[in-house]
Structures are given as structure tokens and as C-alpha cells.
N, C-alpha and C positions, 0 to 999 in steps of 0.2 A: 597338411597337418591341421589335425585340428583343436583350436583350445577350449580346452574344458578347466579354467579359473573359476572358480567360485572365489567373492571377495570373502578374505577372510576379517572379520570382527575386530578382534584382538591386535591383529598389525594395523587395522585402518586409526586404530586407537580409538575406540569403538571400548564403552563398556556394557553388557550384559546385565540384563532385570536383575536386579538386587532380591534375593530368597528369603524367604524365613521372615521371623516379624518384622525384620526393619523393614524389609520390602515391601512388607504387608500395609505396613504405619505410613510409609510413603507415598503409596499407590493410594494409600486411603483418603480421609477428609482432609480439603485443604483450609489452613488458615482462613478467616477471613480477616482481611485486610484491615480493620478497625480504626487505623491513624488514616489511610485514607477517609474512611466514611466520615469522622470526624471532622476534615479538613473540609470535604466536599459542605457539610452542613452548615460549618463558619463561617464557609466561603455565603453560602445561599442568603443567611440572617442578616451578614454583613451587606450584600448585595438589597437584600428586601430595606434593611433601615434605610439605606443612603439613596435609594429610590424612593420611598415614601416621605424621608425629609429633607435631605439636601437637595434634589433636583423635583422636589415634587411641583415646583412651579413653572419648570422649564420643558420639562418628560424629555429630557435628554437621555437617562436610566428611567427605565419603568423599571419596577420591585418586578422579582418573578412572580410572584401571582398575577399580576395584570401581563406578562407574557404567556402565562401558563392558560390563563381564562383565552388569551387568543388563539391559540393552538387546539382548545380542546371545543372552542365555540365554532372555529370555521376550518378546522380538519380536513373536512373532506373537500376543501377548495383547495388547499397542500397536499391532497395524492399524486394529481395527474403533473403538477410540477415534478415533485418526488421522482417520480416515475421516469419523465421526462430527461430530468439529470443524471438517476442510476442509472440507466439506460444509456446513456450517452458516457456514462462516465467506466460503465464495464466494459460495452466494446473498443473501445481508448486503451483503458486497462491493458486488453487481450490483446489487442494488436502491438501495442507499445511494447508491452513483457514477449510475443514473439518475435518481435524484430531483432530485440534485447538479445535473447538467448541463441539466435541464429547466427547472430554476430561472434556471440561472445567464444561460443563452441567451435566457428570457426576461424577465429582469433588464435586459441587455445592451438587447436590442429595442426594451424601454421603461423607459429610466432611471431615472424618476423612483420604480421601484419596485424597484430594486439598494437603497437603505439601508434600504426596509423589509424586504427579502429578507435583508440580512444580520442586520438584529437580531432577524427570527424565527431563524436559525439559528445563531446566536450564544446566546440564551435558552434553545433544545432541547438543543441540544450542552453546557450548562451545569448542567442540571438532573441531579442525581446517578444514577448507574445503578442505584446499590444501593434508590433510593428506585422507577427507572421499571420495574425486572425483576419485583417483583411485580405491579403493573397489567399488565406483558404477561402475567406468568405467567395472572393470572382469564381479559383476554379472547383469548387465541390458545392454538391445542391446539398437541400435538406438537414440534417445532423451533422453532415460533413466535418464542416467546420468545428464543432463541440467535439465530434469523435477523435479527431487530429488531432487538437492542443491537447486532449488527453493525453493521447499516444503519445507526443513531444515530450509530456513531462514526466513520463516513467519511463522513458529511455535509457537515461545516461545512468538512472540507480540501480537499473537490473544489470545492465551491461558491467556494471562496478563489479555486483554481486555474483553474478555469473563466472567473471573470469576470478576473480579471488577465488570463489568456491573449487574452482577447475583446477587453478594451480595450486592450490595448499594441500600436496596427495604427499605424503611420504613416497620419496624416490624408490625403497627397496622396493616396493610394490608395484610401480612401472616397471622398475627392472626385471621381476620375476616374470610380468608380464610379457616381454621384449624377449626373454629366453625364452620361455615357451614356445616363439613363434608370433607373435601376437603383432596386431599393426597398432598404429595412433589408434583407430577408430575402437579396436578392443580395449586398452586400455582408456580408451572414454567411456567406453559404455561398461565397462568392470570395475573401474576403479573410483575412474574422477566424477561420474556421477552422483555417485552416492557420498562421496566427502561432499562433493559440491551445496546439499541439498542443504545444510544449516545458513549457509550464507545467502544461499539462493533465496530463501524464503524469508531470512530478515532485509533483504529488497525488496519482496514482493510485498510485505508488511508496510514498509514506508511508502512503496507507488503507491499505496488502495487512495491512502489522501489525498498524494499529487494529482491521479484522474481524477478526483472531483473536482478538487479547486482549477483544472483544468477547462474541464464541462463547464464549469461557473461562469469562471472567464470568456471562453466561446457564446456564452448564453449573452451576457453583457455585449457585446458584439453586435449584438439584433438580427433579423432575418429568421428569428424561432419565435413563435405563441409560447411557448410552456418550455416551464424551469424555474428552477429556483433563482439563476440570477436574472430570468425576467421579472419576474414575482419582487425579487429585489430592489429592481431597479423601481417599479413603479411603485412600490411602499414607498421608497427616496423622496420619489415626484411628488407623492402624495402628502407627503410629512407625515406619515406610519409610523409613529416612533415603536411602538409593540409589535406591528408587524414585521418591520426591521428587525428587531433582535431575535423573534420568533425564528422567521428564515434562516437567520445567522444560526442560530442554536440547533435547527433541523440540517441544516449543511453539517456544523459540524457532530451531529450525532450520526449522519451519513458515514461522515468520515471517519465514525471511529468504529462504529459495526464494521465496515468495509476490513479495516485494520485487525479489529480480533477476530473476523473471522478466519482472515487469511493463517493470524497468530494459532489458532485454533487446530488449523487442519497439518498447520507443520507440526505443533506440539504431536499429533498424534503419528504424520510419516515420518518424524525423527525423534521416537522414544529416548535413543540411544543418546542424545542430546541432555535433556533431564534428569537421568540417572547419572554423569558424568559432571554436573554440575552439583548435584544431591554429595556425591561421596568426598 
């Protein structure tokens, strides 16, 4: 027998593009955030005075202008680190997010082995990095080590993500599935996929940071020329006090591109997500 289910919208509880003006008004320009931008700029003036007067004899805080003059004077010394840690920090990413979901979908498939699955990765993801970077560092050459602790630390928040998303299907809709004919593996790929995807992708949102700050850590390690936390480290050595917080400020802009772009590309494979928080 064979099944021909199409997911139906309406029972996944799934709402439909909103029509007519209001659809129109919503699909259209978005706010711009303004209490943010506001905040950001307090935050900046506040930042520049207490560096140019309270620590201006110590360069404990440089004002962001004397951070922003380091960044835009020796830039192109900060690519190949850059590069170095994306690098290290997407394939981590990818490997970590597929180990994640390979688990999680066969977790889902056969239940009874979801709470050994999380207390193995509850246990790995616990165990301190500063103690697992050197066993990577003996047995993996080159990136190795950077690409691992990635992967370690987006483990346990796709695996989280994964199985939520899998199990939060309205039963009637496995059910119809099961009468049809249908095995587990149909109703995974008709059903629980596509609920899945909201939760999936607010994990994959939160890893994008973790692999960095992962790479980071792996770079601190040593046994790599280039990276941001080699560049880190010998700003430290050097008393950099600008190029320290430059680095710090470029990690974290790393990590947060990483994060909206992920937010980005789910906003657009889960429409249905948006509209349903809209009405």
C-alpha cells in the first residue's frame, strides 16, 4: 500500500499568509527598533567617557574610538585570523548539528533510547573542555582540535532541539498516519519534520555562538598560528589593551552574524511561524 499523506496545514496548527491589507501591512516595512538603537548609543557615549576619564591612565577600558582606530588601522592583520576561526568554527558547527540530529531522529524512532541518548549527551557536554582540548590536542592534527570542541558544544542544544521539535506533533496526525498504512519513518518524514523545524532552528540559532566560543577555546590551546584566540592570547602577552577588546568585539560580532544569519534563513523556511505569532 502505498501512502499518499500530504501534511495538512490547518491540523499541524499551521496558520496561512494573512490576505488583503493587513497581510499586506505585515509582509511590508518593519519597525525599526529605535529603543534599541537608542540603548546601543548610551551604551557607546557611556563606554567612550569612562574610557577617556576614569581609566584613561590605567587603558584598562579604551573609549571605542581608540578600539575602532585599531580595527580599521590594522584590519587586514584580523582577516586571516577571522578566517581561521570561521573556519574552524562552521565545520564544528556542521558536524556537531549532524551528529545532534542523527541522534535525536533516532531517539524519536525508538523511544526507549531518547533518555539514554540524553544522558550520554548531557555527561559529554558536561565534561570540562579545558580538560577534553588536550586529548584532542594528542589524537587529531591540524584544526582538529578547534573543529571538535566546536562540535562538543553544539551537541546537547541541537539534540534538545531536535527531539522537542519531533515530539511536539499533534497525535491525531500520527494517528491518521498509522491508519493509512504508514510506518515511524513516514510519519517522520510527513509529520514530525516539518513541526520539528521551529524548535530545530531556535537550536541551530543558539550553536552558531557556541562554535565560536568553542574554536576560541581550541585556539587558546596552541598548536595553531592563526585565530582569534591566538591573536588573543598574544595581545594578553603583549599588554594590547585595544587590541584586546578589538579581538573580543570581532568574536563577538562573529557570533552574532553567525546567529542572525541562521535566525534569517529559518524566518524564511518557517513563514508559518510569523504569521501565527502576528494574529
Amino acid at each position: 500500500m502505498t501512502l499518499t499523506l500530504e501534511p495538512d496545514d490547518t491540523a499541524l496548527g499551521s496558520a496561512s499568509e494573512p490576505t488583503g491589507p493587513v497581510g499586506t501591512a505585515r509582509r511590508g516595512r518593519r519597525r525599526i527598533p529605535w529603543s534599541s538603537v537608542g540603548l546601543v548609543a548610551a551604551l557607546l557615549v557611556a563606554w567612550e567617557l569612562i574610557g577617556r576619564f576614569a581609566f584613561d591612565s590605567s587603558a584598562v577600558m579604551p573609549p571605542p574610538s581608540a578600539v575602532a582606530d585599531e580595527l580599521t588601522s590594522r584590519f587586514g592583520t584580523y582577516t586571516v585570523h577571522i578566517r581561521s576561526t570561521t573556519s574552524a568554527a562552521a565545520w564544528g558547527w556542521l558536524w556537531g548539528n549532524a551528529i545532534a540530529v542523527c541522534i535525536g531522529i533516532i531517539a524519536v524512532i525508538f523511544p526507549f533510547l531518547e533518555s539514554w541518548a540524553m544522558r550520554i549527551a548531557v555527561a559529554v557536554t558536561s565534561l570540562p573542555i579545558i580538560a577534553l582540548g588536550p586529548i584532542f590536542q594528542v589524537t587529531l592534527d591540524g584544526n582538529g582540535p578547534k573543529i571538535a570542541l566546536a562540535a562538543l558544544s553544539v551537541i546537547l542544544t541541537t539534540l534538545v532541539g531536535t527531539i522537542v521539535g519531533l515530539t511536539s506533533v499533534d497525535q491525531t496526525n500520527l494517528d491518521l498516519v498509522r491508519a493509512l498504512g504508514g510506518s515511524r519513518w513516514d510519519q517522520m518524514r510527513r509529520v514530525r519534520f516539518r513541526a520539528a523545524l521551529p524548535p530545530f532552528f531556535a537550536a541551530l540559532r543558539i550553536s552558531a555562538p557556541a562554535a565560536v566560543l568553542g574554536a576560541i577555546i581550541g585556539e587558546f590551546l596552541g598548536r595553531v598560528e592563526t585565530g582569534l584566540g591566538v591573536a588573543l592570547v598574544n595581545a594578553q602577552r603583549n599588554v594590547q589593551t585595544d587590541r584586546v577588546w578589538a579581538i573580543a568585539l570581532l568574536a563577538t560580532a562573529l557570533a552574532g552574524i553567525g546567529y542572525a544569519a541562521i535566525a534569517l534563513v529559518g524566518r524564511r523556511l518557517t513563514p508559518w511561524v510569523e504569521s501565527e505569532v502576528g494574529t
